[in-house]
C-alpha positions, 0 to 999 in steps of 0.5 A, a space after each residue: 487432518 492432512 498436516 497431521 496425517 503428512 508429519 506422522 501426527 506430530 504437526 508442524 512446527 510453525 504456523 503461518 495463518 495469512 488469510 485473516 480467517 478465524 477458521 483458518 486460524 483454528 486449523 492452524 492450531 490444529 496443525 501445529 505440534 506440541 509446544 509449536 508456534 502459531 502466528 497469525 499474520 493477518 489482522 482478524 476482525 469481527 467475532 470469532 466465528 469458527 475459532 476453538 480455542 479448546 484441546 489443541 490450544 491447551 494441551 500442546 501448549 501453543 506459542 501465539 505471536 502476533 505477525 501484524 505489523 511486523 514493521 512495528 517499532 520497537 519490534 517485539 524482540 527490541 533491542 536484539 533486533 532493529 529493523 536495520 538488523 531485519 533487513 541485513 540478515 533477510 539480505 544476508 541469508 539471500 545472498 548466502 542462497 540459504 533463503 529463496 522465494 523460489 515456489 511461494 509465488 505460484 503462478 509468476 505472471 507478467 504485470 500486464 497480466 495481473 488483473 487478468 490472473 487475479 480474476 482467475 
C-alpha cells in the first residue's frame, strides 16, 4: 500500500474517507497507524461490500468517528465545543495563517466553468 510504503510503514495518523465507498473506507483503515483515527465523513449506504473489518481494525486498535453531519447539535464533544466555538476557532486559525485551503481545491475554476470542469 503507498501510504504505508511513503510513512515508513507506520501510517497516517488520521483518515478522512469522503467518498462514501465502503472500499475506500477500508483503505482508509488500512492506512491508518496504530491507535489512528479514521472517520468516515460521507454517509455509507447499502451493504458493505468491500469493507474488512479484520487485522487492521483490530490490531492497531483504531478510533472510528463519525464525520456526518458535523453541523449536528449537540455535537459530539458538547458542552466543550458549541457550533459558535467551531466557527470562532476555524476563523481564528485562519486569520492567524495556521489553516489554509490552499491545494485542497484542484483545479480553481471560474464559475462560468463549472459545469464544463465537472464533466471533465
Amino acid at each position: 500500500m503507498k501510504i504505508r510504503e511513503l510513512t515508513d510503514w507506520k501510517g497516517v495518523d488520521v483518515s478522512l474517507e469522503i467518498s462514501g465507498s465502503y472500499r475506500a473506507l477500508h483503505q482508509a483503515i488500512r492506512a491508518t497507524r496504530y491507535g489512528g483515527s479514521v472517520i468516515p465523513v460521507s454517509w455509507h449506504h447499502g451493504e458493505d461490500k468491500g469493507l474488512y473489518l479484520g487485522e487492521e481494525f483490530h490490531f492497531n486498535r483504531l478510533t472510528l468517528v463519525s464525520g456526518a453531519r458535523v453541523e449536528s447539535e449537540p455535537c459530539r464533544e458538547h458542552p466543550l465545543w458549541s457550533r459558535e466555538r467551531v466557527y470562532a476557532t476555524v476563523i481564528e486559525l485562519f486569520e492567524r495563517k495556521k489553516l489554509s485551503v490552499r491545494g485542497i481545491i484542484d483545479p480553481v475554476v471560474k464559475f462560468s466553468q463549472v459545469v464544463e470542469a465537472y464533466r471533465g
